[in-house]
N, C-alpha and C positions, 0 to 999 in steps of 0.2 A: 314354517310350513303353512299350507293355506289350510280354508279351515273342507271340509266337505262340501263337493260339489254341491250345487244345488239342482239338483235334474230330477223329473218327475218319475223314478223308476217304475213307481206303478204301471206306466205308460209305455213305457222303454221297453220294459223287459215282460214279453207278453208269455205266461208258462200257459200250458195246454197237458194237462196230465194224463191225457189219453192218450199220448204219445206215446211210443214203445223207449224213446231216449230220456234217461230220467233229468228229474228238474234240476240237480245241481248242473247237468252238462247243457240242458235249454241255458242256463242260468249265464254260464262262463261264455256258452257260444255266441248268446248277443249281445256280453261284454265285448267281447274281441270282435264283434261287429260294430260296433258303438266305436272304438279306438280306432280300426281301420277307417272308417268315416270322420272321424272328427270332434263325431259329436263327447264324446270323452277324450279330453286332450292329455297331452304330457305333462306330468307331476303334478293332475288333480290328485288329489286325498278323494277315496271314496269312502260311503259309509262302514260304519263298524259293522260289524258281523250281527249282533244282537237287532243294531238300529234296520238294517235291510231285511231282516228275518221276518220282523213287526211288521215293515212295509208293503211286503210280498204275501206273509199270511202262509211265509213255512216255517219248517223248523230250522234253529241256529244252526245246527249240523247240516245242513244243506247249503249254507249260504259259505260256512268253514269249508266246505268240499268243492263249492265254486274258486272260493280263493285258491285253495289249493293249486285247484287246474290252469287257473288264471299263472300263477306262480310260476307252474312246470312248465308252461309254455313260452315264458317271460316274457307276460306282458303286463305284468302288474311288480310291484317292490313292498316285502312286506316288510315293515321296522320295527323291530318292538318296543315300548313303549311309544312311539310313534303316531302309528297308525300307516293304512296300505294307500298305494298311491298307483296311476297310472304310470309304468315305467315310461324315461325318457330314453330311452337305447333306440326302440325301434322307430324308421319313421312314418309319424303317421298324417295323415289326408288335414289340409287345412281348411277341407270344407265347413261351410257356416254353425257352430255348434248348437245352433237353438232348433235345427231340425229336429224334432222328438217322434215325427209319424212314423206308428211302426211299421207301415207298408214299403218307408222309405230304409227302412233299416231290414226289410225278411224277403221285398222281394228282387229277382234277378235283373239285371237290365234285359231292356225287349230288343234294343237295337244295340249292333256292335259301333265300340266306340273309334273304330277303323278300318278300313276301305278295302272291298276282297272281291271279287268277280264272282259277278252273277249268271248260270246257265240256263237261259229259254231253254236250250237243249233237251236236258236233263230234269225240263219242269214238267214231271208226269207224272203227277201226286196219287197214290195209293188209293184205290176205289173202295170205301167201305161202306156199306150199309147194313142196316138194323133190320131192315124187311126180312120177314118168313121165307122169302120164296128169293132164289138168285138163280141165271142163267152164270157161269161163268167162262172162263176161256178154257175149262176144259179140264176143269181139276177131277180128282178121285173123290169118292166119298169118303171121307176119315171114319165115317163108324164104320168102314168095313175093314179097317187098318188092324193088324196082326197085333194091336199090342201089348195081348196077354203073351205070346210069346217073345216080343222084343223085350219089355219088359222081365222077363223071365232069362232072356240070357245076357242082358246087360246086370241084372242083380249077380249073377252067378259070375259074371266077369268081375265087375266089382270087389268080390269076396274072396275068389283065390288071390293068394298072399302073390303067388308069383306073374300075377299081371300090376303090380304096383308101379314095373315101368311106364306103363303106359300114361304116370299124372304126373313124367318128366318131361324132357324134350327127346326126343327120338327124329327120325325120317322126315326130311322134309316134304317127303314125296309124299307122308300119309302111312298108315298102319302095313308093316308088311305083311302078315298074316290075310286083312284084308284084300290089299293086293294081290297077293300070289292066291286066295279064292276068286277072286273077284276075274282074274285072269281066265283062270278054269273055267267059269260059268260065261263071260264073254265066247269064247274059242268054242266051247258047246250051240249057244244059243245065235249067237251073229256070222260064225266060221270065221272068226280073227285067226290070227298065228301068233300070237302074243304071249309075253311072259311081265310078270309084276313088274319087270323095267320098264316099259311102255309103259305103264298105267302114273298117274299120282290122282292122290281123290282131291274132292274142290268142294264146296259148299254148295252145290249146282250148275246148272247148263248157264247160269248166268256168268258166273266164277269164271266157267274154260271160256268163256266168249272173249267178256275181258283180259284174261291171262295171257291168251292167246294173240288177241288185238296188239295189247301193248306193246306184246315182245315181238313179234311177225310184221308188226304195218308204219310204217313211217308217214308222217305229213305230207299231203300231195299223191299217194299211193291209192289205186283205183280200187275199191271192191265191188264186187256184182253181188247183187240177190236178185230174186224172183220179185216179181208185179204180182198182186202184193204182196211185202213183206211182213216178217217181227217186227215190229217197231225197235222193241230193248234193244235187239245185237244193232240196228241201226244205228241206234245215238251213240253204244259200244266204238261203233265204225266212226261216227262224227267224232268223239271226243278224242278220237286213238289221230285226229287230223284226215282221214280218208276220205275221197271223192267217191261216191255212190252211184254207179249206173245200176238203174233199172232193167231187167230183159223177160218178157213174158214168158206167161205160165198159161200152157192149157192143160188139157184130158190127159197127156200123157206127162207132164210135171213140166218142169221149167223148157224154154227152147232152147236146142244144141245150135241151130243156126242162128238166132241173135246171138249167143256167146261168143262162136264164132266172130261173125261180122264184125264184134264190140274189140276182140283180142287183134283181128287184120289191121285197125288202126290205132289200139291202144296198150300200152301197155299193164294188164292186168294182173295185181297182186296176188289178190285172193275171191276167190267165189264161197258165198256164203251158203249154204243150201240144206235146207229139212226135207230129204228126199223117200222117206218113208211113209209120211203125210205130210203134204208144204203144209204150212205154215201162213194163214190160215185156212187155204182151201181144201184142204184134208188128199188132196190129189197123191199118189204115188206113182214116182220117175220110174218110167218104164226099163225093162231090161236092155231093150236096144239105146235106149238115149245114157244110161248108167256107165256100157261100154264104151260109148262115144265121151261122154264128160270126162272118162279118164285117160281115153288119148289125148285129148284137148290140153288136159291137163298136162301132160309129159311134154307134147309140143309146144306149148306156149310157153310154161314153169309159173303157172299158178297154183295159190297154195289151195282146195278142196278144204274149207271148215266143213266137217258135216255133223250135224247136231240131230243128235239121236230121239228128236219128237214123236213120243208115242210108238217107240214099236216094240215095248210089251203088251200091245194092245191088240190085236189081228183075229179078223171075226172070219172073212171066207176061206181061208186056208193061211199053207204058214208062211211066215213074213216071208220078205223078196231079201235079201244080204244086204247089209250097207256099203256102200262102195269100199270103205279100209277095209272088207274081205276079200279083194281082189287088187288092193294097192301094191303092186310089187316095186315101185319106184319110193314111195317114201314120200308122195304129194298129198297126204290124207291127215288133218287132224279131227281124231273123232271126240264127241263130248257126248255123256250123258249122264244122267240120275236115275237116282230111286225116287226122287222125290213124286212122280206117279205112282210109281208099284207100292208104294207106301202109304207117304202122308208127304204134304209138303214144307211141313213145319219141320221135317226129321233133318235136310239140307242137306243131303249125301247123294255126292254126283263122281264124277267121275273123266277125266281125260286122258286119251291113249295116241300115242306117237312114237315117234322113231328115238329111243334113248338119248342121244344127241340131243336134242330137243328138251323131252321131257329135266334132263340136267339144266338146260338153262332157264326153263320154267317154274323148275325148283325154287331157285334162285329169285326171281323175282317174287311168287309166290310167298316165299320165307319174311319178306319185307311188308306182308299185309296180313299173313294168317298162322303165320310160321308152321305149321305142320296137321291143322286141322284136330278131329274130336278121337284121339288115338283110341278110346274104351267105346265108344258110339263105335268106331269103325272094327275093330273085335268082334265085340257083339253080330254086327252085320256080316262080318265074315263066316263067322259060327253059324251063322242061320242061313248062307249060301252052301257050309259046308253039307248040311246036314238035310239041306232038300227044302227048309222053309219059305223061305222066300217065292223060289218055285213053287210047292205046293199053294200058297197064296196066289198066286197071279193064276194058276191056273183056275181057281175056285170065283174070284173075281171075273173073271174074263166072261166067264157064263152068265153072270148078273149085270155088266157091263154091254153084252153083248144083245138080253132081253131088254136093257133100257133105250140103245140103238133099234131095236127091229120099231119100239113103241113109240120114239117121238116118230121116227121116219112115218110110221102107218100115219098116226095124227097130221103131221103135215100134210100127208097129203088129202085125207081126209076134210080137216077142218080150213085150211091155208088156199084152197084153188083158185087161180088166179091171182091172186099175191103175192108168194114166191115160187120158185123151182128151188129141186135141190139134188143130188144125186147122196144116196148110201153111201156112207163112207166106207171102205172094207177093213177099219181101224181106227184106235182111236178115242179119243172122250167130249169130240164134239163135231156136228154138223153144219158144212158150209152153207147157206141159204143166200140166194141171190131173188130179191127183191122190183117188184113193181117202182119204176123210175120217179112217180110221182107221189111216193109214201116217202115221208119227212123221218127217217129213220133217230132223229137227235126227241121229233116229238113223241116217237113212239115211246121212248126209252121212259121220258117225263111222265108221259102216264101210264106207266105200269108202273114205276115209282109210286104215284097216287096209288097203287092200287095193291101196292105189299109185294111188288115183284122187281128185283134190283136187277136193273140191265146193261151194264157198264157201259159207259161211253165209248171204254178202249177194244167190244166187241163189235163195235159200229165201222163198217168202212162203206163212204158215202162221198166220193169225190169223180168228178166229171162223167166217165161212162160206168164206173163201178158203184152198186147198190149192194152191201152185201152184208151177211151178220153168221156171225160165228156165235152157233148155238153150243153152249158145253150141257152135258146131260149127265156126267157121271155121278154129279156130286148130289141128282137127286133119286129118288124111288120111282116107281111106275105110277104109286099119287100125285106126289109133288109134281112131274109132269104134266099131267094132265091136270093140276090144277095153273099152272104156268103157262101152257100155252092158253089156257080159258084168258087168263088177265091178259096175254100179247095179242091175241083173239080180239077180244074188248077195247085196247089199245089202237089197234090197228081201226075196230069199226069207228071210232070218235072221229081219224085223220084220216082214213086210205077215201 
């Protein structure tokens, strides 16, 4: 037998005792790091127990409990009277064994060491910033988020013995209790005719885009949206293989005669559409063009996505229906969430269609999420049963609805001549259409300088269009007006 390696353990084997993993398991994990690499080969003899104890500056019982580990996992052979050796069973890496850097031994590789397709498409990296102050696209304020009561009926879910099903596998389609509320308070607030069959819940309006996309659209297949669009359900639509025509959006929401026009020469899949408030121009489709898109819809045999943007939100009276209240043909997939009326960290959304449907949605659904947060969706049910939810959104809508009157007055106020913008009758954020000759990319940069985060992806600034989607929910009647001072400020450097 050979005699003990000779390798600088001190070096090797780096402990950190502030670690929550204790040091005999630091100890073993980057032994079997060591063997997987090389650097400790097959049938070294490693030190004795006493001798690495001395080395390391632990106690012998620590380095007996590495071997141990080492042992059970078999990557070491202990002999006795012998001494412990690197087992020869497994096989290990014949790279250079004098590499001793521990960087080379603790950290991950950066690049992968095999060839996998890269998507521009899908390259629309997550906006974060550290600044006080953010405009967003249009989120809720989360401290006004209910969660002494969510909290309060998800503990109480938790605790009865007899929701224990819910931490098995159950419904693919999502919580049926939730469902079948969730039903009920739809059919009250939107005029659906639905029953828990229709519904299965998603992880948000992004979930049913995709769910939706992949099972519904095949490569080559046209979808429409509004000028301008989501971006997200877009690349949803690119990556699902779809061809994208564009068809204008004025005052009264997207046009019935371009869709027209588009369907007399082509054949069109599916129409994308946020007709409550498009998406980003807060516009809602009128009653007469709503009637007309769902003729359109039966005479052509296009599928109606309609995504339910912001209409918990409705300041001058009460919402207009979503089209699936009047779908008697079965052309309407509707999507939406809580994740406004809530928080958007909570991820509970929602898709409603024709059972047929919702079964094979199921289906695919199952292969990416399998059945969603069954005790999250309880809890949420129980707070639909019992009037929460509602009583929330109704309490919000009034603080939501004093944050809208107050940017609106400020713009117009402090902004004249630099944008237009009309009141939105809904909603958590203001379209503004801008002066052609303000550099909306340098706006953004300095209000950065200036503690106010303006996302890029709020920006639409391409040939005739200048425009920016102000969200206001997520601030106070201060924070406001301290954010338009710095866009204000912004704006005098470059307009």
């Amino acid at each position: 037998m050979s005699s003990p390696v000779e390798i600088p353990f001190k070096n090797v084997l780096l402990l950190d005792r502030a670690l929550a993993t204790p040091v005999y398991l630091q100890i073993a994990r980057q032994m079997i790091n060591a063997i997987q690499r090389g650097v400790l080969v097959s049938g070294v003899r490693l030190p004795g127990s006493r001798s690495l104890s001395t080395t390391l500056g632990v106690h012998r019982k620590t380095i007996v409990a590495a071997y141990a580990e080492l042992d059970a996992q078999g990557w070491i052979d202990i002999m006795p009277n012998k001494g412990t050796f690197v087992t020869k069973k497994p096989p290990v890496s014949t790279a250079d064994p004098l590499k001793f850097n521990a960087a080379f031994l603790d950290s991950y590789p950066a690049v992968a060491g095999f060839l996998f397709k890269k998507s521009m498409l899908l390259d629309r990296p997550v906006s974060v910033s550290k600044t006080s102050l953010e405009f967003t696209d249009g989120l809720p304020d989360i401290r006004l988020a209910p969660l002494d009561k969510l909290s309060k009926a998800y503990s109480s879910v938790m605790k009865r013995s007899v929701n224990g099903k819910y931490l098995g596998y159950s419904h693919v389609e999502g919580n049926e209790y939730f469902r079948d509320k969730l039903a009920v308070y739809l059919n009250n607030t939107r005029g659906l005719h639905i029953g828990k069959e229709n519904i299965m819940s998603t992880r948000g309006i992004q979930m049913g885009v995709y769910l939706a996309s992949t099972l519904l659209l095949e490569p080559g297949d046209t979808v429409m949206v509004g000028k301008p669009s989501y971006y997200v359900a877009n690349m949803i639509f690119q990556k699902a293989g779809a061809k994208i025509i564009s068809v204008p959006v004025d005052h009264e929401g997207i046009s019935i005669e371009a869709i027209r026009k588009v369907c007399q020469t082509t054949r069109v899949r599916m129409l994308y559409i946020t007709p409550h408030h498009h998406y980003p121009t807060t516009v809602t489709l009128s009653a007469e063009r709503r009637v007309e898109l769902l003729n359109l819809s039966m005479q052509y045999g296009f599928i109606i996505l309609e995504d339910d943007h912001d209409y918990d939100f409705h300041f001058n009276s009460s919402p207009v229906l979503p089209l699936a209240s009047a779908d008697g043909a079965g052309m309407v997939v509707y999507i939406g969430s809580f994740c406004k009326a809530l928080a958007p960290g909570l991820r509970a959304g929602y898709l409603v269609a024709p059972q047929n449907l919702i079964v094979e949605l199921a289906k695919l659904r199952r292969i990416i999420d399998r059945q969603g947060d069954l005790m999250m969706e309880q809890a949420l049910g129980e707070m639909l049963h019992e009037g929460e939810i509602q009583r929330h959104l109704k309490k919000t809508q009034k603080v939501y609805h004093e944050r809208r009157d107050l940017l609106c007055a400020l713009l117009n106020e402090e902004f004249e001549g630099v944008l237009s913008h009309h009141k939105p009758p809904g909603g958590l954020a203001v379209w503004t259409e801008w002066r052609k000759d303000i550099n909306l990319m340098k706006v953004s940069r300095e209000c950065l300088r200036r503690d106010l985060h303006l996302p890029q992806s709020l920006l639409f600034q391409t040939g005739q269009l200048s425009g920016m989607r102000l969200g206001f929910g997520n601030l106070n009647e201060m924070e406001i007006g301290r954010a338009l001072r710095v866009l204000r400020e912004a704006v005098g450097v470059h307009g």
